[in-house]
C-alpha positions, 0 to 999 in steps of 0.5 A: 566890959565891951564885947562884939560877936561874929558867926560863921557858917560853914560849907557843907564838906568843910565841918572842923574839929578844932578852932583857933582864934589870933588878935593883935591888940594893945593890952595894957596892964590890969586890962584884959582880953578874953575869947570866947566860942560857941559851935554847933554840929550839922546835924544837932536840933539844938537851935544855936542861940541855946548853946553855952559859950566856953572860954578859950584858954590864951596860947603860948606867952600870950598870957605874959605880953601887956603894953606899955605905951599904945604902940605896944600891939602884940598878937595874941593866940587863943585855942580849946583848952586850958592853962595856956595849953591847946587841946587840939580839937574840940567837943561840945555836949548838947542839951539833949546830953548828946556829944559832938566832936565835930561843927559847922557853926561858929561864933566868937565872942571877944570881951575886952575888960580893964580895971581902969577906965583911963587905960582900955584895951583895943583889937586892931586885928582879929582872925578865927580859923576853924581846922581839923582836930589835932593840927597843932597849929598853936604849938 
């Protein structure tokens, strides 16, 4: 699996609630793609390298759309949740044990997997957007 990281920092008044994340990739079949996030609250004294990284849940008919030929590029939403279904916002327990609801820090993580090396999946695109919880943005 290859797989690349960003972290983001937010301004101080801007912490979130919820994040979405939107590729537009090329994902042949027996190939995919799958997101992942890491937050940390302002006021958490957990340093963030020690936090957990949690699967996002892939929105919409994201799950459904595989490419045929590698003009096939479809866009593909990610959001907090599961099935395919978005939660609208996002909460994370610390390892003090301490629940947060809200973030100031971020990172995603996108790992691309195939079960064929002749056939590899490719981003060529790629937005994360962190909002206030409950937005329905994905919907």
């Amino acid at each position: 699996a290859k797989y690349v990281t960003k972290k983001v920092v937010l301004d101080a008044g801007f912490d979130s609630g919820d994040l979405n994340v939107y590729l537009t990739a090329y994902r042949p079949v027996n190939t995919d793609i799958n997101v992942y996030y890491k937050i940390l609250n302002r006021n958490d004294t957990q340093v963030f390298e020690a936090g957990n990284w949690q699967l996002m849940t892939k929105i919409k008919n994201s799950d459904t759309l595989d490419s045929k030929t590698r003009n096939d590029i479809y866009e593909y939403t990610f959001g907090p949740g599961t099935n395919g279904v978005d939660q609208g916002y996002i909460t994370y327990t610390n390892t003090n044990g301490q629940t947060y609801t809200t973030f100031s820090q971020f990172a995603i993580k996108v790992v691309l997997t195939t079960t064929d090396s002749t056939f590899v999946p490719f981003v060529t695109d790629f937005r994360s957007i962190a909002l206030p919880a409950d937005n329905n943005t994905t919907v």
